[in-house]
Backbone as CSV, one residue per row, in Angstrom:
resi,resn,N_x,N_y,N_z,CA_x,CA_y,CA_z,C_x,C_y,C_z
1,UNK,24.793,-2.273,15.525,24.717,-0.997,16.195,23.572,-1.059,17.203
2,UNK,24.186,-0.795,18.374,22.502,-0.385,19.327,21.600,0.228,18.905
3,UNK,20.129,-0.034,19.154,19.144,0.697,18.617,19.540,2.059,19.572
4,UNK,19.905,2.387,20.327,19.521,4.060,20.983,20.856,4.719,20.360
5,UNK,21.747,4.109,19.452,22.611,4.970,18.919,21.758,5.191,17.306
6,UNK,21.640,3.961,16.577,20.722,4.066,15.610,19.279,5.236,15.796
7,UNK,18.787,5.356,16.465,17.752,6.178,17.076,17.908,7.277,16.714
8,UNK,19.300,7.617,17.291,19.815,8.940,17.589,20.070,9.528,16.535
9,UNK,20.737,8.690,14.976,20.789,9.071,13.703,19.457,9.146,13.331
10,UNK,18.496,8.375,12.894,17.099,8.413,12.571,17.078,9.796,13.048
11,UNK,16.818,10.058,14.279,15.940,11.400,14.277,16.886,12.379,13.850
12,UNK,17.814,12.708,13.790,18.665,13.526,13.737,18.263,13.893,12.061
13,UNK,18.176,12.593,10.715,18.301,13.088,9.582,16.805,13.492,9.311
14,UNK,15.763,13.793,10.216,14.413,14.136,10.003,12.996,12.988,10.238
15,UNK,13.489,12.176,10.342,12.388,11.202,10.624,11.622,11.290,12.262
16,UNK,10.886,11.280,12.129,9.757,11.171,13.573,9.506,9.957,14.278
17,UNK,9.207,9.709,14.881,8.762,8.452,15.909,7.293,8.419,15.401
18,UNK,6.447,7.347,15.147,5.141,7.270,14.955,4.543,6.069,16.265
19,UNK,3.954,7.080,16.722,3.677,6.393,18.528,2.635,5.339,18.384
20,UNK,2.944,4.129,18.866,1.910,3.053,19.309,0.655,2.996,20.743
21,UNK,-0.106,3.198,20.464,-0.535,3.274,21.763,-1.282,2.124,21.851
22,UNK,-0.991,1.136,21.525,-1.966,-0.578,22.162,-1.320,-0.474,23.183
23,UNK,-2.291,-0.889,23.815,-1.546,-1.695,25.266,-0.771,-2.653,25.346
24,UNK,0.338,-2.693,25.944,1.547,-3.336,26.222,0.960,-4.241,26.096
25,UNK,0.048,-5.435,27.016,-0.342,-6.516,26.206,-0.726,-7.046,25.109
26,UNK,-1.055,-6.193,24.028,-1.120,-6.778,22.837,0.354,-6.502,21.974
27,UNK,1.749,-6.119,22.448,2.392,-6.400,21.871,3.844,-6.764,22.491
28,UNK,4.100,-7.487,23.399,4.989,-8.238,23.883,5.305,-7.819,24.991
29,UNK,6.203,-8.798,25.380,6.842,-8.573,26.864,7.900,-7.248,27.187
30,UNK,8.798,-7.276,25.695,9.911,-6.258,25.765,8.986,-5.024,25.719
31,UNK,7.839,-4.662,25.382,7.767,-3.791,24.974,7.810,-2.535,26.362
32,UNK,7.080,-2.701,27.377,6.744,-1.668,28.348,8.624,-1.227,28.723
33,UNK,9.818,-1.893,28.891,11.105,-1.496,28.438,11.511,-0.873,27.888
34,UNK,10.825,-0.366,26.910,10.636,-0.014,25.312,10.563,1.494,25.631
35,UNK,9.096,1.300,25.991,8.641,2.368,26.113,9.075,3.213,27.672
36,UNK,9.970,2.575,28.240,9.797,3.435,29.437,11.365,3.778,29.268
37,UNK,11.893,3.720,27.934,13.098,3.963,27.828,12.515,5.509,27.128
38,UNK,11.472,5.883,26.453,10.601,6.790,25.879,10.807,6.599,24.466
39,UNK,10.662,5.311,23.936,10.457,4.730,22.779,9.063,4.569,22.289
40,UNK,8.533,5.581,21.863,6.807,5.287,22.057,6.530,4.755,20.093
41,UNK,7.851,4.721,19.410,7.277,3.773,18.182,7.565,2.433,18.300
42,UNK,7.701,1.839,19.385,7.702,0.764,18.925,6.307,0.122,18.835
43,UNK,6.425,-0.944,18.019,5.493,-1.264,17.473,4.679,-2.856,18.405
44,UNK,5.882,-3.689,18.103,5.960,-4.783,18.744,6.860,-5.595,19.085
45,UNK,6.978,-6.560,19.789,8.171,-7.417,19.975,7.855,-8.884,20.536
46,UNK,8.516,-9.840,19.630,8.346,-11.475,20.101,8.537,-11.432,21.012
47,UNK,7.618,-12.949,21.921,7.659,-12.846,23.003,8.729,-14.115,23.156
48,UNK,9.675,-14.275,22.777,9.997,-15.633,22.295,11.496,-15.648,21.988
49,UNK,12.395,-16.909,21.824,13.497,-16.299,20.785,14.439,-15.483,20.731
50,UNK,14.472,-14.855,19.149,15.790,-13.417,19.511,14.944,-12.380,20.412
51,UNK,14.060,-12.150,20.547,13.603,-11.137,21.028,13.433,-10.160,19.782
52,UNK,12.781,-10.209,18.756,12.582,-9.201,17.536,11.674,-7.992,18.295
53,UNK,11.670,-6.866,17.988,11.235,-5.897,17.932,10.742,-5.018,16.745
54,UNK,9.917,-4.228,16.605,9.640,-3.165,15.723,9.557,-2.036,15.590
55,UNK,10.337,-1.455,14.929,10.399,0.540,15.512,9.753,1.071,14.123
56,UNK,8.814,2.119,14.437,8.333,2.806,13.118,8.878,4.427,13.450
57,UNK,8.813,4.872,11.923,9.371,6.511,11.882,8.438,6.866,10.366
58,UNK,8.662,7.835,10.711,7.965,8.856,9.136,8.004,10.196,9.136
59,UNK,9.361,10.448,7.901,9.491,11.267,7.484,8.615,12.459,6.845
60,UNK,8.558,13.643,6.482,7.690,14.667,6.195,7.147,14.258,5.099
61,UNK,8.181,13.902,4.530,7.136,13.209,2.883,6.257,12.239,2.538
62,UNK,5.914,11.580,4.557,4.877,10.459,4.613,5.353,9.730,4.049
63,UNK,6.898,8.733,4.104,7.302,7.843,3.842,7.666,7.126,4.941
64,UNK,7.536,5.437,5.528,7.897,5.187,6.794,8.816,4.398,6.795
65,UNK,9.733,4.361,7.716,11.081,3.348,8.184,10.494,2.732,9.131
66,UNK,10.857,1.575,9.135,10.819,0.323,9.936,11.974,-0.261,10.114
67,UNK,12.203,-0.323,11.570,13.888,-0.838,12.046,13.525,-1.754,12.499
68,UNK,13.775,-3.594,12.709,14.307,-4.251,13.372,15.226,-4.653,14.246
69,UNK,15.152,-4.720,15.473,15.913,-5.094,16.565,15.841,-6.661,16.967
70,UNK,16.833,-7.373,17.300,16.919,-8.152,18.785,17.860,-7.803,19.638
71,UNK,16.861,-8.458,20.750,17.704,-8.423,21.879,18.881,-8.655,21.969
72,UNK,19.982,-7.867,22.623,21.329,-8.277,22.616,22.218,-8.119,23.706
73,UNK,23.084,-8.784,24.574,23.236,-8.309,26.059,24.689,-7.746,25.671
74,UNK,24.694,-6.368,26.093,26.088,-5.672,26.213,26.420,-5.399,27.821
75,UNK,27.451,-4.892,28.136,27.766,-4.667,29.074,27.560,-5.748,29.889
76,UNK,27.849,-6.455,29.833,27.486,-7.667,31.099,26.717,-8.776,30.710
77,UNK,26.307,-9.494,29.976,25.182,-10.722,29.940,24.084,-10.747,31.043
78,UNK,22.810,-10.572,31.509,21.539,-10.750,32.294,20.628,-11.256,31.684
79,UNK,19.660,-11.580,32.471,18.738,-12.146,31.872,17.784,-11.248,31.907
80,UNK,17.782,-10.260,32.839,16.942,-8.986,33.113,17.091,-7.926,32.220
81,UNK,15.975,-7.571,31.456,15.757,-6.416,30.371,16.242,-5.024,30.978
82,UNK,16.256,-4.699,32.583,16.512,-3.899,33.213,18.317,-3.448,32.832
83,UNK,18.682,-4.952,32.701,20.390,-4.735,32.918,20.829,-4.896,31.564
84,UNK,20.006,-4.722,30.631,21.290,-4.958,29.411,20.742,-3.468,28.225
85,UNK,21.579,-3.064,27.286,21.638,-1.982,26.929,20.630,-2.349,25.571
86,UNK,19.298,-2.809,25.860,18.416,-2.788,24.777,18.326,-3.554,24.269
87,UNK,19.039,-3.487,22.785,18.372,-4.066,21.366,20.083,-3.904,20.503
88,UNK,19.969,-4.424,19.357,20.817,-4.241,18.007,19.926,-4.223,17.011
89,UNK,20.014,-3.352,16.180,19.555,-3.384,14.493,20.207,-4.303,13.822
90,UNK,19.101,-5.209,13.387,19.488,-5.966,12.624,18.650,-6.081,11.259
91,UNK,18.077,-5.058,11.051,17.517,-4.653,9.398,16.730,-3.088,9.633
């Protein structure tokens, strides 16, 4: 499943976004993508590889979800983060 459809359930059943604010350089290349999609939990992402990512959330009861993503090219194959539709959950 794409992470921005996954997303869309997360918040929907009550969970929050828990915002990262390091600077994009201390946590990967994907990330400023990330965030300018207005993904402000992500956490981090390899710079490397599948392209792993990290999304945090926390629910009212101060319990937190952590989603894993890689990179995955839909709509078209690019090599540009600009042109492909994100991420997939893959835990």
């Amino acid at each position: 499943m794409p992470y921005s459809e996954a997303r869309q359930v997360i918040l929907k059943n009550g969970w929050k976004p828990v915002p990262n604010t390091a600077p994009d350089e201390e946590m990967g290349v994907r990330v400023p993508h990330f965030r300018a999609l207005g993904y402000a939990e992500v956490e981090a992402c390899s710079g490397s590889g599948m392209g792993y990512c990290k999304f945090n959330f926390q629910n009212e009861k101060g319990l937190f979800l952590r989603v894993i993503t890689q990179e995955a090219p839909f709509k078209g194959y690019s090599s540009s983060l600009d042109e492909i539709d994100g991420a997939i959950v893959v835990n």
